[in-house]
C-alpha positions, 0 to 999 in steps of 0.5 A: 660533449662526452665525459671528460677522462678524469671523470669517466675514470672515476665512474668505471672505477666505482662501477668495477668495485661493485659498491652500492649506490647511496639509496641502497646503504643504511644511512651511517654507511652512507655517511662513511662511504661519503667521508671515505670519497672526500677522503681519496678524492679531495683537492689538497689540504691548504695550510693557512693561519688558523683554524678553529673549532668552536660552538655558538647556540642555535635554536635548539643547543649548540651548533658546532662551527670551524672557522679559517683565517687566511694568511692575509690581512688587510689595513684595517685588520677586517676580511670578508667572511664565507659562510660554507654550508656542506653538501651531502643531501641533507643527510650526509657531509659534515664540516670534516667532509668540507674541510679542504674546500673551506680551506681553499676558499680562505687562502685562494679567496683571502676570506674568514671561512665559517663552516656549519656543522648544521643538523642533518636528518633524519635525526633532523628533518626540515627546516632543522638544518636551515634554521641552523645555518640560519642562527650561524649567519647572524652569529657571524655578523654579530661576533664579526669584528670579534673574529676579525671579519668584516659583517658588510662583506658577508657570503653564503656558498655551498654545493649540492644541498649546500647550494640549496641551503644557501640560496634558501638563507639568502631568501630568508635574510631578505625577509628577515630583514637581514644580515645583509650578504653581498655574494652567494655561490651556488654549486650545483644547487637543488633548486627544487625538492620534487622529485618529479620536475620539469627538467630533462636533466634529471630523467637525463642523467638520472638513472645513477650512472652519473655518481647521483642518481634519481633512486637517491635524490628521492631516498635522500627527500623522504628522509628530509621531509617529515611532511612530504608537502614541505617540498614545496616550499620556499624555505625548501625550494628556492625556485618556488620564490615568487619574487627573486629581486633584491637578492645578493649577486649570485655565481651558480656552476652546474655540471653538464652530467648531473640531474640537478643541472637543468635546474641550477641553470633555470635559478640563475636566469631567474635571478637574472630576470629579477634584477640579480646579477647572476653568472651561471658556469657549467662544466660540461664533461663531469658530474654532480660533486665534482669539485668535492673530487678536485683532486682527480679531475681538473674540472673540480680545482677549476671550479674551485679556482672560479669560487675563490676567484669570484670571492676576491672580485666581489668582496674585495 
Protein backbone atom coordinates (compact mmCIF):
# COMPACT_ATOMS: atom_id res chain seq x y z
CA UNK A 1 0.00 0.00 0.00
CA UNK A 2 1.45 3.46 -1.10
CA UNK A 3 1.45 6.70 1.42
CA UNK A 4 -2.00 7.94 1.56
CA UNK A 5 -2.52 11.84 -0.03
CA UNK A 6 -2.86 13.50 3.11
CA UNK A 7 0.20 12.16 4.46
CA UNK A 8 2.31 12.39 1.15
CA UNK A 9 1.49 15.99 1.14
CA UNK A 10 2.75 16.32 4.22
CA UNK A 11 6.13 15.35 3.53
CA UNK A 12 6.47 17.03 -0.09
CA UNK A 13 5.54 20.31 1.96
CA UNK A 14 8.47 19.46 4.74
CA UNK A 15 10.73 18.68 1.78
CA UNK A 16 10.09 21.79 -0.40
CA UNK A 17 10.57 24.07 2.61
CA UNK A 18 14.08 23.03 2.67
CA UNK A 19 13.88 22.68 6.86
CA UNK A 20 16.55 20.48 8.89
CA UNK A 21 15.80 17.07 9.95
CA UNK A 22 15.50 17.03 13.79
CA UNK A 23 19.42 15.32 14.56
CA UNK A 24 20.54 18.40 12.28
CA UNK A 25 19.17 21.31 15.16
CA UNK A 26 20.33 22.36 18.45
CA UNK A 27 17.96 20.69 21.01
CA UNK A 28 15.76 23.84 21.89
CA UNK A 29 15.37 24.28 18.09
CA UNK A 30 14.13 21.06 17.87
CA UNK A 31 11.93 21.41 20.87
CA UNK A 32 10.21 24.87 18.85
CA UNK A 33 10.37 23.40 15.54
CA UNK A 34 8.36 20.14 17.54
CA UNK A 35 5.88 22.67 19.39
CA UNK A 36 5.72 24.67 15.94
CA UNK A 37 4.08 21.19 14.15
CA UNK A 38 1.77 20.29 17.06
CA UNK A 39 0.75 23.62 16.67
CA UNK A 40 -0.40 23.55 12.75
CA UNK A 41 -1.11 19.92 12.42
CA UNK A 42 -2.94 19.22 15.43
CA UNK A 43 -6.63 17.69 15.72
CA UNK A 44 -8.81 20.22 17.02
CA UNK A 45 -8.95 21.79 20.41
CA UNK A 46 -12.08 20.15 22.54
CA UNK A 47 -13.52 21.97 25.05
CA UNK A 48 -14.38 20.02 28.06
CA UNK A 49 -15.54 20.63 31.90
CA UNK A 50 -12.36 21.41 33.16
CA UNK A 51 -8.58 21.82 33.12
CA UNK A 52 -6.30 22.25 35.55
CA UNK A 53 -2.51 22.72 36.08
CA UNK A 54 -0.90 21.61 38.96
CA UNK A 55 2.22 20.27 40.87
CA UNK A 56 2.70 16.94 42.83
CA UNK A 57 6.29 15.95 44.37
CA UNK A 58 8.19 13.40 42.24
CA UNK A 59 11.74 11.97 43.20
CA UNK A 60 13.59 14.80 42.78
CA UNK A 61 11.00 18.11 43.26
CA UNK A 62 7.98 19.01 41.38
CA UNK A 63 6.51 17.62 38.76
CA UNK A 64 4.03 19.77 37.05
CA UNK A 65 0.78 17.81 35.54
CA UNK A 66 -2.53 18.97 33.52
CA UNK A 67 -5.66 17.00 34.33
CA UNK A 68 -8.96 16.97 32.25
CA UNK A 69 -12.35 16.44 33.38
CA UNK A 70 -15.05 15.21 30.79
CA UNK A 71 -18.44 16.64 30.79
CA UNK A 72 -19.78 13.40 31.85
CA UNK A 73 -20.28 12.09 35.09
CA UNK A 74 -21.21 8.79 36.00
CA UNK A 75 -23.63 7.39 39.68
CA UNK A 76 -21.20 7.49 41.72
CA UNK A 77 -19.21 10.75 40.76
CA UNK A 78 -15.72 8.32 40.04
CA UNK A 79 -14.41 8.06 36.28
CA UNK A 80 -11.48 6.17 34.73
CA UNK A 81 -8.30 8.12 34.99
CA UNK A 82 -5.83 8.25 31.80
CA UNK A 83 -2.27 8.69 32.43
CA UNK A 84 -0.90 10.43 29.00
CA UNK A 85 2.91 10.28 28.74
CA UNK A 86 3.77 12.72 25.69
CA UNK A 87 5.92 11.54 22.95
CA UNK A 88 8.97 13.62 21.75
CA UNK A 89 12.00 11.11 21.99
CA UNK A 90 12.61 11.68 25.06
CA UNK A 91 13.91 15.01 24.77
CA UNK A 92 11.25 16.91 22.96
CA UNK A 93 7.23 17.16 23.56
CA UNK A 94 5.86 18.70 26.76
CA UNK A 95 2.19 18.77 28.16
CA UNK A 96 1.45 21.99 25.53
CA UNK A 97 2.41 19.48 22.74
CA UNK A 98 -0.27 16.87 23.91
CA UNK A 99 -2.60 19.30 24.91
CA UNK A 100 -5.44 18.48 22.08
CA UNK A 101 -4.84 14.80 22.38
CA UNK A 102 -5.54 14.84 26.12
CA UNK A 103 -8.29 16.80 25.43
CA UNK A 104 -9.86 14.20 23.13
CA UNK A 105 -9.32 11.37 25.14
CA UNK A 106 -11.27 13.00 28.09
CA UNK A 107 -14.42 13.97 26.01
CA UNK A 108 -14.42 10.98 23.35
CA UNK A 109 -13.27 8.50 26.11
CA UNK A 110 -15.41 9.75 29.06
CA UNK A 111 -12.19 9.61 31.02
CA UNK A 112 -10.00 12.16 33.88
CA UNK A 113 -6.97 12.48 31.56
CA UNK A 114 -3.60 13.30 33.64
CA UNK A 115 -0.87 14.68 31.76
CA UNK A 116 2.84 14.43 32.96
CA UNK A 117 5.25 16.99 32.28
CA UNK A 118 8.16 14.43 33.11
CA UNK A 119 11.82 15.14 32.90
CA UNK A 120 13.21 15.20 29.61
CA UNK A 121 16.94 14.74 28.74
CA UNK A 122 19.61 15.81 28.15
CA UNK A 123 19.10 17.83 31.22
CA UNK A 124 17.72 14.61 32.38
CA UNK A 125 19.02 11.61 31.19
CA UNK A 126 17.58 8.03 32.01
CA UNK A 127 15.62 6.58 34.11
CA UNK A 128 14.72 10.58 35.30
CA UNK A 129 11.55 10.69 33.15
CA UNK A 130 10.55 7.17 33.92
CA UNK A 131 10.66 7.49 37.71
CA UNK A 132 8.57 10.55 37.17
CA UNK A 133 5.94 9.15 35.34
CA UNK A 134 6.20 6.56 37.60
CA UNK A 135 5.71 8.68 41.20
CA UNK A 136 2.53 10.44 38.78
CA UNK A 137 0.91 7.14 38.46
CA UNK A 138 0.84 6.35 42.39
CA UNK A 139 0.19 10.20 42.75
CA UNK A 140 -3.30 9.46 40.95
CA UNK A 141 -4.29 6.44 42.35
CA UNK A 142 -3.55 7.87 46.08
CA UNK A 143 -5.38 11.46 45.17
CA UNK A 144 -8.06 9.51 42.91
CA UNK A 145 -11.14 9.72 44.82
CA UNK A 146 -9.97 13.48 45.72
CA UNK A 147 -9.79 14.49 41.91
CA UNK A 148 -13.17 12.39 41.37
CA UNK A 149 -11.33 9.29 39.75
CA UNK A 150 -11.78 5.97 40.25
CA UNK A 151 -7.93 4.22 40.99
CA UNK A 152 -9.62 0.61 40.04
CA UNK A 153 -9.94 1.87 36.66
CA UNK A 154 -6.54 3.17 35.79
CA UNK A 155 -4.67 3.49 32.28
CA UNK A 156 -1.30 4.47 30.66
CA UNK A 157 -1.12 5.85 26.92
CA UNK A 158 1.33 7.54 25.18
CA UNK A 159 3.15 7.76 21.61
CA UNK A 160 6.37 7.52 20.25
CA UNK A 161 8.56 7.64 23.57
CA UNK A 162 5.30 7.72 25.17
CA UNK A 163 4.62 4.57 24.16
CA UNK A 164 7.78 3.33 25.59
CA UNK A 165 7.33 4.94 28.77
CA UNK A 166 4.13 3.27 29.27
CA UNK A 167 4.63 -0.12 28.49
CA UNK A 168 8.11 0.37 30.89
CA UNK A 169 5.51 1.61 33.86
CA UNK A 170 3.07 -1.01 33.28
CA UNK A 171 6.46 -3.70 33.71
CA UNK A 172 7.23 -1.44 36.85
CA UNK A 173 3.98 -1.64 38.36
CA UNK A 174 4.15 -5.26 38.08
CA UNK A 175 7.06 -5.51 39.88
CA UNK A 176 6.46 -2.72 42.23
CA UNK A 177 3.41 -4.41 43.34
CA UNK A 178 1.46 -2.17 41.85
CA UNK A 179 -0.98 0.52 41.17
CA UNK A 180 -2.94 -1.88 39.45
CA UNK A 181 -3.70 -0.56 35.58
CA UNK A 182 -6.35 -1.96 33.70
CA UNK A 183 -5.68 -0.65 30.12
CA UNK A 184 -2.31 0.67 28.32
CA UNK A 185 -2.41 2.05 24.84
CA UNK A 186 0.88 2.05 23.07
CA UNK A 187 1.05 4.34 19.94
CA UNK A 188 3.91 3.49 17.69
CA UNK A 189 5.80 2.59 20.79
CA UNK A 190 9.81 2.21 20.71
CA UNK A 191 10.12 -1.18 22.17
CA UNK A 192 13.73 -1.24 21.78
CA UNK A 193 16.44 1.32 22.38
CA UNK A 194 19.07 0.04 20.07
CA UNK A 195 19.93 1.59 17.58
CA UNK A 196 21.09 -1.41 15.72
CA UNK A 197 17.92 -4.32 15.64
CA UNK A 198 16.26 -6.80 13.95
CA UNK A 199 13.91 -5.05 12.28
CA UNK A 200 13.42 -4.32 8.76
CA UNK A 201 11.19 -1.58 9.22
CA UNK A 202 13.83 0.59 10.50
CA UNK A 203 16.38 0.13 7.70
CA UNK A 204 12.92 0.20 5.68
CA UNK A 205 11.71 3.46 6.60
CA UNK A 206 14.70 4.84 8.08
CA UNK A 207 16.59 7.10 5.96
CA UNK A 208 14.40 10.37 7.12
CA UNK A 209 12.15 10.49 4.09
CA UNK A 210 9.41 9.41 6.54
CA UNK A 211 9.38 12.65 9.09
CA UNK A 212 11.72 10.10 11.65
CA UNK A 213 14.52 8.82 10.62
CA UNK A 214 17.57 6.53 11.89
CA UNK A 215 20.01 9.79 12.04
CA UNK A 216 17.34 10.93 14.76
CA UNK A 217 16.44 7.77 16.43
CA UNK A 218 20.26 7.67 17.29
CA UNK A 219 20.66 11.50 18.06
CA UNK A 220 17.74 11.29 20.42
CA UNK A 221 19.45 7.82 22.10
CA UNK A 222 22.81 9.32 22.99
CA UNK A 223 21.13 12.11 24.60
CA UNK A 224 18.80 9.66 26.44
CA UNK A 225 21.39 7.51 28.00
CA UNK A 226 24.06 8.72 30.14
CA UNK A 227 25.39 4.79 29.85
CA UNK A 228 24.99 3.55 26.49
CA UNK A 229 24.64 0.02 28.21
CA UNK A 230 21.27 1.16 29.88
CA UNK A 231 19.71 0.80 26.34
CA UNK A 232 19.57 -2.60 27.02
CA UNK A 233 17.64 -2.55 29.73
CA UNK A 234 13.74 -3.39 30.80
CA UNK A 235 13.46 -0.18 32.43
CA UNK A 236 14.32 1.11 29.07
CA UNK A 237 13.49 -1.57 26.75
CA UNK A 238 10.11 -3.13 27.26
CA UNK A 239 10.73 -5.89 24.67
CA UNK A 240 13.72 -7.04 26.48
CA UNK A 241 11.34 -8.27 29.59
CA UNK A 242 11.77 -12.03 29.86
CA UNK A 243 8.13 -12.47 31.27
CA UNK A 244 5.56 -10.46 29.67
CA UNK A 245 2.39 -12.05 31.65
CA UNK A 246 0.30 -10.54 33.93
CA UNK A 247 0.40 -7.31 32.31
CA UNK A 248 -2.85 -4.75 31.69
CA UNK A 249 -4.73 -5.63 28.37
CA UNK A 250 -2.99 -3.74 25.61
CA UNK A 251 -3.88 -1.55 22.23
CA UNK A 252 -0.61 -1.15 20.20
CA UNK A 253 -1.11 0.90 16.60
CA UNK A 254 1.99 1.25 14.53
CA UNK A 255 2.02 3.07 11.27
CA UNK A 256 2.78 1.19 8.02
CA UNK A 257 5.78 3.94 7.01
CA UNK A 258 7.42 4.22 10.29
CA UNK A 259 10.86 2.78 11.62
CA UNK A 260 9.43 1.63 14.95
CA UNK A 261 6.57 -0.27 13.39
CA UNK A 262 8.27 -3.92 12.85
CA UNK A 263 8.83 -3.56 16.60
CA UNK A 264 5.60 -2.31 18.01
CA UNK A 265 4.21 -5.09 15.98
CA UNK A 266 6.83 -7.65 17.62
CA UNK A 267 5.35 -6.27 21.47
CA UNK A 268 1.79 -6.87 20.85
CA UNK A 269 2.15 -10.49 19.76
CA UNK A 270 4.37 -10.99 22.51
CA UNK A 271 2.01 -9.95 24.95
CA UNK A 272 -0.18 -11.72 23.25
CA UNK A 273 1.75 -14.97 23.69
CA UNK A 274 2.32 -14.20 27.28
CA UNK A 275 -1.54 -14.44 28.06
CA UNK A 276 -1.89 -10.51 27.41
CA UNK A 277 -4.94 -9.63 25.70
CA UNK A 278 -3.40 -7.61 23.16
CA UNK A 279 -4.82 -5.79 19.73
CA UNK A 280 -2.24 -4.42 17.45
CA UNK A 281 -3.81 -1.93 14.62
CA UNK A 282 -1.60 -0.59 11.81
CA UNK A 283 -2.39 2.20 9.54
CA UNK A 284 -0.80 1.17 6.62
CA UNK A 285 -0.32 4.45 4.60
CA UNK A 286 1.13 7.13 7.07
CA UNK A 287 3.84 7.61 9.09
CA UNK A 288 5.34 7.65 12.56
CA UNK A 289 3.17 10.76 14.45
CA UNK A 290 0.77 10.51 12.62
CA UNK A 291 -2.21 10.95 15.13
CA UNK A 292 -0.20 14.10 16.63
CA UNK A 293 -0.92 15.48 12.56
CA UNK A 294 -4.63 14.62 13.13
CA UNK A 295 -5.52 17.48 11.78
CA UNK A 296 -4.35 16.85 8.38
CA UNK A 297 -4.49 13.44 7.73
CA UNK A 298 -7.57 11.13 8.63
CA UNK A 299 -5.70 8.36 9.58
CA UNK A 300 -4.44 10.25 12.66
CA UNK A 301 -8.26 11.40 14.14
CA UNK A 302 -9.02 7.90 13.20
CA UNK A 303 -6.43 6.44 15.68
CA UNK A 304 -7.38 8.69 17.87
CA UNK A 305 -11.32 7.87 17.62
CA UNK A 306 -9.78 4.11 18.07
CA UNK A 307 -8.04 5.11 21.47
CA UNK A 308 -10.89 6.92 22.79
CA UNK A 309 -12.89 4.14 21.50
CA UNK A 310 -11.17 1.52 23.36
CA UNK A 311 -10.90 3.55 26.43
CA UNK A 312 -14.87 3.60 26.68
CA UNK A 313 -14.88 -0.57 26.11
CA UNK A 314 -12.51 -1.54 28.56
CA UNK A 315 -13.12 1.12 31.68
CA UNK A 316 -16.52 1.54 31.34
Amino acid sequence: MPLDSQTQAILDQAKESGAPALHELPVEEARAALKEMSRTLDVEKFEIRDVQDRTIQGPAGDIPIRIYWPDTTDSKGSLPILMLYHGGGFALGDIDTHDHMARHYCKHGEVIVISVDYRLAPEHPFPAGIEDCYAALCWASENANEIGGNNSHLAVTGDSAGGNISAVICQLAKERKGPAIAFQALVYPCATMETKTKYASRETFGSGDYFLGQKDIEWLNSMYFADPDDATSTAAAPIHAADLSGLPQALVITAGFDPLSDEGEDYANRLKEAGVQAEHVRFEGTIHGFMSFAGAIDAGRKGLALVSSRLKEVLG
